[in-house]
C-alpha positions in Angstrom: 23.4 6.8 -60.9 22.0 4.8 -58.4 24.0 1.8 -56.6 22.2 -1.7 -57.1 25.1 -3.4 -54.9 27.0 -1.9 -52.5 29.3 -3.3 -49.9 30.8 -1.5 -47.0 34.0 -2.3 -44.8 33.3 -6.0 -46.0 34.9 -8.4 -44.2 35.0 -12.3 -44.8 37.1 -15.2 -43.6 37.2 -18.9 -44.8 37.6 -22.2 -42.7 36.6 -19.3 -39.5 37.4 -20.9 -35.9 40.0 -20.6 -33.2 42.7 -20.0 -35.5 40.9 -17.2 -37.5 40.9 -18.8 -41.2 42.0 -17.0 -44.0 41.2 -13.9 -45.1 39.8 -13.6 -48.5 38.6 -10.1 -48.4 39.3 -7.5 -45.9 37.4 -4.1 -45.7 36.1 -3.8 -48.9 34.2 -0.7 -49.9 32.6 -1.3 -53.3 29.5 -0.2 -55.5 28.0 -1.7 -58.8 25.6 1.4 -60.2 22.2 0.2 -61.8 22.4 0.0 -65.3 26.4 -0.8 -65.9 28.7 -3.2 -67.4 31.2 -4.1 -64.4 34.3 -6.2 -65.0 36.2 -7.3 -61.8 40.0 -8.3 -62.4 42.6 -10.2 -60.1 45.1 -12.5 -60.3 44.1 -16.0 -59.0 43.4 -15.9 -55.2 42.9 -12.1 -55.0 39.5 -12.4 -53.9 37.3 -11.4 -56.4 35.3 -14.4 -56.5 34.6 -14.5 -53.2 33.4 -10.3 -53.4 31.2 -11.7 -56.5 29.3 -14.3 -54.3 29.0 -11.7 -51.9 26.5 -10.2 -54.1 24.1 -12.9 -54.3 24.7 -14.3 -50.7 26.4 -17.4 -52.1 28.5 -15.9 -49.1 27.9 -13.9 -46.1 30.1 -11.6 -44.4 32.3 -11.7 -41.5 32.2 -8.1 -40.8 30.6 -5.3 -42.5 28.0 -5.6 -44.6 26.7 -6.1 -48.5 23.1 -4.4 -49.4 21.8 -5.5 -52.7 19.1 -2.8 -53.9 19.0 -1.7 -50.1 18.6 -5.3 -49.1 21.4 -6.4 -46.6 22.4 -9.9 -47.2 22.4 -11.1 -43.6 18.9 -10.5 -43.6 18.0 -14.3 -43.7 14.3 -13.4 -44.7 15.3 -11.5 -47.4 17.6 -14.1 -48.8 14.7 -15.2 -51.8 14.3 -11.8 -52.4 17.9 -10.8 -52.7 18.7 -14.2 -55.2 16.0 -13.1 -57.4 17.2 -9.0 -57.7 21.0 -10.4 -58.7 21.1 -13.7 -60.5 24.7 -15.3 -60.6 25.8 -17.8 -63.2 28.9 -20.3 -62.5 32.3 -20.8 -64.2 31.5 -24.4 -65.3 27.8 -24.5 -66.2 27.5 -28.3 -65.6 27.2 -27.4 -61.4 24.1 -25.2 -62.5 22.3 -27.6 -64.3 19.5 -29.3 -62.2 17.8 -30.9 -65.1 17.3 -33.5 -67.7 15.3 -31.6 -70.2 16.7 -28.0 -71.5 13.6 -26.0 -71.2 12.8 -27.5 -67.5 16.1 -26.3 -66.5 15.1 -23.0 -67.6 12.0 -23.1 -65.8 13.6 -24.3 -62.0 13.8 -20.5 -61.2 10.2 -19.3 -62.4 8.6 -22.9 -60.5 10.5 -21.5 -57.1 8.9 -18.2 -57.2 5.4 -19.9 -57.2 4.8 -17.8 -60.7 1.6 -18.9 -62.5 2.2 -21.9 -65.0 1.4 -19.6 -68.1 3.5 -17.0 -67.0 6.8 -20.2 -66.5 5.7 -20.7 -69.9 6.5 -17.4 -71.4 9.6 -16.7 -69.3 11.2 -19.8 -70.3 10.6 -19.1 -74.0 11.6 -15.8 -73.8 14.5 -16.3 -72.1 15.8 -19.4 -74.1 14.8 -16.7 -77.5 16.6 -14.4 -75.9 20.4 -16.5 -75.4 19.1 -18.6 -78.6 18.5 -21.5 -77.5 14.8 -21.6 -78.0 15.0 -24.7 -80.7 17.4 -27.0 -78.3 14.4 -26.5 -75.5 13.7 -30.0 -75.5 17.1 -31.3 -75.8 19.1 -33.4 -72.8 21.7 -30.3 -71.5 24.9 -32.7 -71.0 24.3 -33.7 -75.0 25.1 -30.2 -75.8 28.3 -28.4 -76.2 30.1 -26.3 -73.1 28.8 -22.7 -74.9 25.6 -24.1 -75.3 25.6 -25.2 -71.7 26.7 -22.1 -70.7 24.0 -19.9 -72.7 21.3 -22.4 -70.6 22.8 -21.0 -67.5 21.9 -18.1 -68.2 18.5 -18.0 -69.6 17.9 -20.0 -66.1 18.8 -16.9 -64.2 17.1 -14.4 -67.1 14.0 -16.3 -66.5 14.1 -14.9 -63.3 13.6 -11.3 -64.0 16.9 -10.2 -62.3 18.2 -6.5 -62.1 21.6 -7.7 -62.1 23.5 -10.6 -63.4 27.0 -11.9 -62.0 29.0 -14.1 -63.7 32.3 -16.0 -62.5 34.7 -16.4 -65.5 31.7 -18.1 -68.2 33.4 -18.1 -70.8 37.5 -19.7 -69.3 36.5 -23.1 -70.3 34.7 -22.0 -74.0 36.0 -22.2 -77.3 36.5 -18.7 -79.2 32.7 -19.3 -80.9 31.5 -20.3 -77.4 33.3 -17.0 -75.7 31.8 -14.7 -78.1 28.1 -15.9 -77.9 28.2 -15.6 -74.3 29.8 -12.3 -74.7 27.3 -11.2 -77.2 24.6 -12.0 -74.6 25.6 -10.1 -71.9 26.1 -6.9 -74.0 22.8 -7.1 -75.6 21.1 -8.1 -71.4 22.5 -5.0 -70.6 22.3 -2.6 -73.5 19.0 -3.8 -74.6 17.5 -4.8 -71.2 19.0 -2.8 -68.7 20.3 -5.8 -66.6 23.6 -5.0 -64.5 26.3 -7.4 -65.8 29.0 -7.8 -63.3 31.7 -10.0 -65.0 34.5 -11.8 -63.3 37.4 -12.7 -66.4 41.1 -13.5 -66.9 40.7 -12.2 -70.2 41.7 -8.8 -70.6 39.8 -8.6 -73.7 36.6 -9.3 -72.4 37.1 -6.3 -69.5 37.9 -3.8 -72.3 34.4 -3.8 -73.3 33.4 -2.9 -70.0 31.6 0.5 -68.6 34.0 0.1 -65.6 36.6 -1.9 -63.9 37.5 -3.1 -60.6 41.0 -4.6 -59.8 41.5 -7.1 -56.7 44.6 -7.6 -54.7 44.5 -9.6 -51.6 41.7 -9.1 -50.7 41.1 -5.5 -51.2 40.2 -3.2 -53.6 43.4 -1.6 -55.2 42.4 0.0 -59.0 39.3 1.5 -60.5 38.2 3.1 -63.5 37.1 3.0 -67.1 39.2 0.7 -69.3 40.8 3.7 -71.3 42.0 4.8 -67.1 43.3 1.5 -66.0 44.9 -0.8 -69.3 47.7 2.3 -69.8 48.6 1.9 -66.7 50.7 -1.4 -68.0 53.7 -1.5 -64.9 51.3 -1.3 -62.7 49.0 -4.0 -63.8 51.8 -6.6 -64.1 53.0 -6.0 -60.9 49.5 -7.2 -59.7 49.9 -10.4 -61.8 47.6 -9.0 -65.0 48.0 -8.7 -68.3 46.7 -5.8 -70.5 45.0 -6.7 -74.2 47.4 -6.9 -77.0 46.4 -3.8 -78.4 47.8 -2.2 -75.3 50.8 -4.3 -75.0 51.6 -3.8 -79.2 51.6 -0.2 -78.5 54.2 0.1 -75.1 56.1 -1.9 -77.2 56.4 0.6 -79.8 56.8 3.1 -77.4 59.9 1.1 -76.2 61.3 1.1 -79.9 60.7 4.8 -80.4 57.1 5.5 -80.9 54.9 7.7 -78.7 51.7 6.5 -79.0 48.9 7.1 -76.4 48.2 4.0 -74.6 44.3 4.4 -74.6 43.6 3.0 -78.0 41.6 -0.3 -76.4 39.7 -1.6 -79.3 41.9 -3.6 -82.6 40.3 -0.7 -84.8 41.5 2.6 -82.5 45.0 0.8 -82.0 45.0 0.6 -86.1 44.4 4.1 -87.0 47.2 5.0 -84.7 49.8 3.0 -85.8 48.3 3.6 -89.4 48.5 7.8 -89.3 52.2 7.0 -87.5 53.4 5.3 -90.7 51.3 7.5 -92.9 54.4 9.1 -94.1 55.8 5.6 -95.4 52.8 4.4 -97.3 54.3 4.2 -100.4 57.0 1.9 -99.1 56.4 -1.5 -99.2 57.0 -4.2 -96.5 58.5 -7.3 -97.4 55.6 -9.5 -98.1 55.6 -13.6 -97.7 52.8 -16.2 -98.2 52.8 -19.4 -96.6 51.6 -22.7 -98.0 50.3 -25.3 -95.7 53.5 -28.5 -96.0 54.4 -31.3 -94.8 56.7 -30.8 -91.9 60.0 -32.5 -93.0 61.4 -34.2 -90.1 65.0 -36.2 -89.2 63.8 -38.0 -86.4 61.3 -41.1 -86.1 58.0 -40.5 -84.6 57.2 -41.1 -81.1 53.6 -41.7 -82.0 51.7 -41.9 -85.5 48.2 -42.4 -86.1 46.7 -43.7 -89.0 43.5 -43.4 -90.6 41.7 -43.2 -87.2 38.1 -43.2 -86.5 35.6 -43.5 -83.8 31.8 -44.1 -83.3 30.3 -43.6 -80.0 27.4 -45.2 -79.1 27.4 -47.6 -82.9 24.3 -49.0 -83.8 22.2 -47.2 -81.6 19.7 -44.2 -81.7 22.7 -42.1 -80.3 25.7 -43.1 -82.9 28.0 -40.4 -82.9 30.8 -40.2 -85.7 33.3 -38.4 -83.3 36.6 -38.5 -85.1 36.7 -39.4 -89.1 40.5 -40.5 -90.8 42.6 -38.9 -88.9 46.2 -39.1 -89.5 49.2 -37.6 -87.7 52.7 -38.0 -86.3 54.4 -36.6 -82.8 57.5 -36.2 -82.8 59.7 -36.2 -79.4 61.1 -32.4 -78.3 58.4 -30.8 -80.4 55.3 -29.0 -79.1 52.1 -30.3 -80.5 48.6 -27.3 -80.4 45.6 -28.8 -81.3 42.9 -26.2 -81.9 39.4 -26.6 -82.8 35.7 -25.4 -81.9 33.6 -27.3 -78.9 32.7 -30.6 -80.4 35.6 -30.9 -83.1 37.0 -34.2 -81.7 40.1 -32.5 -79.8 39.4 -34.5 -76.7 38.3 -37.5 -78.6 41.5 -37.5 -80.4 43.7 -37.2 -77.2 41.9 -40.2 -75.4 42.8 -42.7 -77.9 46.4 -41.7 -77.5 47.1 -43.3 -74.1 44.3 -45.9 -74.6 41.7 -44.5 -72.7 39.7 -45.1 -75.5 39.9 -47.7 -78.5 39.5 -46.9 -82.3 36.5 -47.7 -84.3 39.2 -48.2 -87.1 42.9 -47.1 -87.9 45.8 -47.7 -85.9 48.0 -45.7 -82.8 51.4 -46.8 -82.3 54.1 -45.5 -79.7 57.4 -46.4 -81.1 56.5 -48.5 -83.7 54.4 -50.9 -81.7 50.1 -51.0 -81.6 49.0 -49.5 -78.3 47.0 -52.0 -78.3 48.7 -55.1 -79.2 48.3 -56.6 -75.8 46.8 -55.1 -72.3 50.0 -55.4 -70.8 51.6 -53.1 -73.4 48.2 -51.1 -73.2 48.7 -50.5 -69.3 52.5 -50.1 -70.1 51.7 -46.8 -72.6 49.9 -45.0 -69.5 53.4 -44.6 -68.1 55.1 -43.3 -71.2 51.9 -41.9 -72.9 50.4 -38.8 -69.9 46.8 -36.9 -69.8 46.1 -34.3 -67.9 42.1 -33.7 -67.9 40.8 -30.2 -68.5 39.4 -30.4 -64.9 42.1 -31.3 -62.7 39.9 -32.2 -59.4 38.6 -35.3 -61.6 42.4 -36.7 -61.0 42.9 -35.9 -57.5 41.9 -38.3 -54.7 44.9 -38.9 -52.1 44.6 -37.5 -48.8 48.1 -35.1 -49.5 49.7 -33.2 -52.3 52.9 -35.9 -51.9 51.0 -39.1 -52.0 48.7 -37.9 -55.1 51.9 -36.9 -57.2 53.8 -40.3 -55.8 50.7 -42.5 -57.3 51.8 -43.0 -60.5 55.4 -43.9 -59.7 54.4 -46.1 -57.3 52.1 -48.1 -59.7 55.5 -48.5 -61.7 56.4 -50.6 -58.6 59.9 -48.0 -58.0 61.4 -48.1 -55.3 61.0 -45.7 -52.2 63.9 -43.7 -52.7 63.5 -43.2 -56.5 59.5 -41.9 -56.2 60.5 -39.4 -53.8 63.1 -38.3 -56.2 60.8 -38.0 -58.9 57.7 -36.3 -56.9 60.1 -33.8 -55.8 61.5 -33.1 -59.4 57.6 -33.3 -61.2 56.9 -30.4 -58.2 59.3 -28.7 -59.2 58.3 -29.1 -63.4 55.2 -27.9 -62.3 56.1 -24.8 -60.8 54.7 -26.3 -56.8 56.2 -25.2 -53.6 57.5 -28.3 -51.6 56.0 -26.6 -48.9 52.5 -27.6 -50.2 53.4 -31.4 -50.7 51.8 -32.2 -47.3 49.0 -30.6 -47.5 45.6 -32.0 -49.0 45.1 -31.2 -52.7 41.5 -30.4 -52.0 42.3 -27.4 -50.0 44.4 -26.1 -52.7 43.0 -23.1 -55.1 41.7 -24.1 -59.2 45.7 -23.1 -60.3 47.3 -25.1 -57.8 45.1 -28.3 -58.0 45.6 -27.8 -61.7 49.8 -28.3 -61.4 49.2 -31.2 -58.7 47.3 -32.7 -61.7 50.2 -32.5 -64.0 52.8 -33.0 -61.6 51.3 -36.4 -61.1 51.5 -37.3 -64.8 55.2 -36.0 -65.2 55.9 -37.8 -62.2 55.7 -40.7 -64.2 58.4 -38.9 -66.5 56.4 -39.8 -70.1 57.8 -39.1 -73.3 54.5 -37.6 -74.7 52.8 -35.1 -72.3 49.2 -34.3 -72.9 47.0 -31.4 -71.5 43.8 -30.6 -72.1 43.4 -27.0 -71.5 46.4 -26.5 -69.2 46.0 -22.9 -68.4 41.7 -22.3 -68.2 41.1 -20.8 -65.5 44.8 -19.5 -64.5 45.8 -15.4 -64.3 48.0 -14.0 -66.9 51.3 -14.8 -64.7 49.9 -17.9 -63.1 49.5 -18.8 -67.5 52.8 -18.1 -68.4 54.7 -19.8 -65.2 52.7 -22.9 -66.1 53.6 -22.9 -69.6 57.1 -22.2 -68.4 57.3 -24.6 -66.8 55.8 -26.8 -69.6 58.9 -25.8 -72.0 61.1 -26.7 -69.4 60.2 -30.6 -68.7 60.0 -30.4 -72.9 63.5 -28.8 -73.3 65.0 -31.3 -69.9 63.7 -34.5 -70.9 63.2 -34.4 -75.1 59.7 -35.4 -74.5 57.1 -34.4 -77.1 54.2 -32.0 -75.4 51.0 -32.1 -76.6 48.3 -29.5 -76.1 44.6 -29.0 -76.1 43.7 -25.5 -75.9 40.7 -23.0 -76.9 43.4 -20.0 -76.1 45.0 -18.6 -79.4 47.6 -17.0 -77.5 49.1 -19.8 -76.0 49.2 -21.8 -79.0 51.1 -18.8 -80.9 53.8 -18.6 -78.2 54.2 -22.6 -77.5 53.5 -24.5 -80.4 55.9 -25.8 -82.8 52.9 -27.0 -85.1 49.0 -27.0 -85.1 46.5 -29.3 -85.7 43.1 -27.6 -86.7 40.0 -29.8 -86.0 36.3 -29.4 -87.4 33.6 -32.0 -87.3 35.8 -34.7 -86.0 38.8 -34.0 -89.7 41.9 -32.5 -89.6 41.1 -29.1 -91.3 45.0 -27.5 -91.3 47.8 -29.0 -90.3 51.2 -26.3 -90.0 53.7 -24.5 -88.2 51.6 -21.7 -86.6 53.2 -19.6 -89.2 51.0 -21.4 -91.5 47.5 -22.2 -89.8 47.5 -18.2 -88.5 47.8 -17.1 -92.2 44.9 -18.8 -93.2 42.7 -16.5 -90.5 39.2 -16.4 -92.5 39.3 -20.6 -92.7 39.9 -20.4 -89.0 37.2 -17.6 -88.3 34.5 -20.1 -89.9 35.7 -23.3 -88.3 34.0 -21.6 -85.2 37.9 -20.4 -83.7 39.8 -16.9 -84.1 43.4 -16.0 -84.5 45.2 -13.9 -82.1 44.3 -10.8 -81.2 47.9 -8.9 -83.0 47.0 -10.8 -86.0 43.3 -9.0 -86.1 45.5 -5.3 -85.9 47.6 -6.8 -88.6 45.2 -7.5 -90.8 43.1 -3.8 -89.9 46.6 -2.7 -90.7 46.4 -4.2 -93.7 43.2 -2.7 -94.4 44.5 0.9 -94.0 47.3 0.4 -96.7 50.0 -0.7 -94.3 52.0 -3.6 -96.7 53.2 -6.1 -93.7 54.1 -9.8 -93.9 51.1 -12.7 -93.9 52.5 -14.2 -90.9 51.7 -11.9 -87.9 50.4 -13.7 -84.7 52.6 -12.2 -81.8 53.5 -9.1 -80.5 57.0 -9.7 -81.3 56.4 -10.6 -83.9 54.3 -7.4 -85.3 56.7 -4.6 -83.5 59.4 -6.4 -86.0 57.4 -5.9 -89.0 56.7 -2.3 -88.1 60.5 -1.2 -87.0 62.1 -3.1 -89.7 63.9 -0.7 -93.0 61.1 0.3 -94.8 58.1 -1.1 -92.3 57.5 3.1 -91.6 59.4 2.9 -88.5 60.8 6.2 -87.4 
């Protein structure tokens, strides 16, 4: 098959000059074949974006070379050319939208080839029919959710006619709905059309659909093969700081309890009909079975925050009156760990902004220990120190010229003295998993990860009694994920403080959350221990979301006979089930 990328000794530096810069990729001898489905893997800051916008000439090399369908990048007169064989769409779509109108974003590309006005015309259509968008074409693009954003990118770059698509993590800041309409996309773009999809992830799951994969380690090209070559391979992948998909991980586990399954069986329906012909034998016997019903958590303590009956209009009495949030009523309660779930659009960040008093209620009530937020704007400005948010996009919240002085903000608005706000910058470094050795450097050299824990650093500096993140971990590599929520249950566990988290990842919810709030259209659909909200998985699945990828093999389980318990959403969780008396274990 014939190469449609290659790159060959690739070398590139950033910040070059007398000290050298830093190395990003070094030597790199890479193909993408015409035709494939490419996933490049790496933990954060092993250099596979920077390969990726190689193959575009977002970047250019420092030595060697990149030739894109036998174009070589540093070929400034072929630079048009080149953009227009291999397309690349972003990791937040809202840098790649240029326009006002959605079908005149569409049509940027097709107006910069000088294409007749006719032929614009039929691209655009096509390629907003094609990512189904085609009835939001004359809609305002920062009206419409993140997925929808997303999908614009990309008919932008499909109205372009490209051989080859790249895209930079599209879906790490999407909802489950969101992720698998992009996902859907680029299988039918390169099953149907024949584009090359080369797609940068975090998410495991997302690679395992792939024709091939690469794996990136500082800077260099360390693994590759099919996914059926390189997910068994499960020391190996976590010593590079990756994760494998849970169907993987379910079946080493097993393995480790006695089992000797093959570690090939990628897909939630191959991973079923092995574990189902294991326990064949034991069909007969039945697992202890239990059904959850969604209750009201019964709790000792008083609340450290309750809302009551809230509500809130943007925009009232206008043309553009939204109803954002509708009667919402809930307590948080200090030590626990609050998930809130809930499909682009719900209300989730809505919701979260009213609780610090970013944002005022249209009606109902928010207190913090007893007392109206907003009984006063002294108490109002008071809550900001008690009550923190982290944004979903840290770089919003970071503005001071070093690491130190952006973390020592806060405390020094609480007018502290000197000695105290250097206590408590060092400690919040340390709650957010930061090397002091970074403290004097500027935020805005730092990578996505680390500019994400200055963010939070900066809030816990502040030590509040409710912490609030809005998608914590998008963006982050399996171990830079877990070391972040880590360090999450840590300041929870130290300081009693209540934790409270936005987040479109499944997973993360399942292994941090105490209880979940389920949002659609701006209600509270379930309310539970995650025992409770994962049993109720075809709820979920219409509200736009999805349940944990072990909870899908469950249920396939299910399918094949295999009696196990209705509350299934973690690894741990399922290799119980399975090895427990009577659960077919051998």
């Amino acid at each position: 098959m014939k190469d449609i990328i290659k790159s060959e000794n690739l070398t590139f530096r950033y910040n070059t000059g007398e000290s050298g810069g830093k190395t990003a990729l070094s030597e790199v001898n890479v193909s993408v074949r015409d035709g494939e489905y490419l996933a490049i893997l790496g933990h954060n800051g092993s250099g596979k974006s920077s390969l990726a916008k190689h193959f575009n000439a977002v970047l250019l090399p420092c030595g060697g070379r990149v030739l894109v369908d036998g174009m070589d990048t540093l070929s400034e007169e072929l630079l048009f050319e080149i953009r227009r064989t291999c397309g690349m769409v972003f990791q937040n779509p809202d840098n790649q939208i240029v326009a006002t109108i959605t079908e005149e974003d569409v049509a940027f590309g097709p107006e910069n080839l000088g294409l007749p006005r006719e032929e614009i015309r039929k691209r655009v259509d096509d390629a907003l029919k094609t990512v189904g968008m085609y009835e939001y074409r004359d809609h305002a693009p920062h009206l419409l959710s993140g997925g929808q954003k997303q999908r614009i990118a990309i008919a932008g770059i499909i109205a372009m006619r490209p051989r080859c698509i790249v895209l930079d993590e599209p879906t790490s800041m999407l909802d489950p709905s969101g992720r698998r309409d992009v996902l859907r996309i680029t299988r039918e773009l390169n099953k149907n059309h024949g584009i090359t999809i080369v797609l940068i992830t975090h998410h495991m799951n997302e690679a395992a659909m792939a024709d091939r994969i690469i794996i990136m380690d500082r800077g260099k090209q360390v693994l590759e093969g099919t996914p059926k070559e390189i997910f068994p391979q499960t020391e190996l992948l976590h010593k590079l700081g990756l994760a494998v998909p849970q169907t993987v991980e379910l079946l080493s586990e097993l393995n480790r309890a006695g089992f000797d399954f093959p570690l090939d069986k990628i897909s939630v329906e191959e991973c079923a009909d092995a574990i189902a012909e294991a326990l064949k034998p034991q069909k007969g016997e039945h697992l202890k079975t239990s059904h959850l019903e969604l209750t009201e958590v019964s709790r000792k303590v008083n609340a450290v925050m309750s809302i009551r009956g809230l509500s809130h209009v943007y925009s009232p009495k206008t043309p553009f009156e939204c109803s954002a949030v509708n009667d919402i009523n809930l307590d948080i309660y200090p030590g626990e760990t609050l998930g809130i779930i809930g499909h682009t659009g719900s209300g989730k960040s809505t919701l979260i902004s009213h609780l610090n008093g970013l944002i005022k209620p249209s009606s109902g009530s928010i207190t913090y220990c007893g007392e109206d937020i907003f009984k006063s704007k002294e108490f109002t400005h008071s809550i900001r120190f008690n009550v923190g948010l982290v944004l979903q996009y840290p770089e919003y919240q970071l503005f001071e010229e070093t690491v130190y002085k952006d973390i020592a903000f806060g405390p020094g608005n609480m007018k502290l003295p000197a000695p105290e706000i250097d206590e408590r910058v060092r400690e919040a470094a340390r709650f957010a998993g930061l090397d002091e050795s970074l403290l004097e450097c500027s935020p805005f050299e730092l990578s996505g990860g680390q500019k994400r824990r200055v963010a939070i650093a900066g809030v816990i500096a502040m030590r509040p009694k409710v912490l609030i993140l809005d998608e914590p971990t998008a963006g982050l590599d399996p171990v830079g994920r877990e070391d972040l929520l880590r360090h999450i249950r840590a300041y929870r566990d130290e300081t009693g403080a209540a934790i409270v988290i936005v987040s479109h990842s499944m997973e993360d919810v399942a292994s941090m959350a105490d209880r979940l709030l389920v949002m659609s259209g701006g209600r509270v659909l379930l309310q539970g221990t995650p025992d409770e909200v994962f049993s109720h998985s075809e709820i979920l699945l219409d509200a736009g979301l999805d349940i944990p990828q072990v909870a899908h093999i469950a249920n396939a389980l299910r399918a094949r006979g295999i009696q196990l318990p209705d509350a299934i959403y973690t690894v741990k969780q399922a290799v119980s089930a399975i090895t427990a008396p009577g659960g077919g274990s051998k």
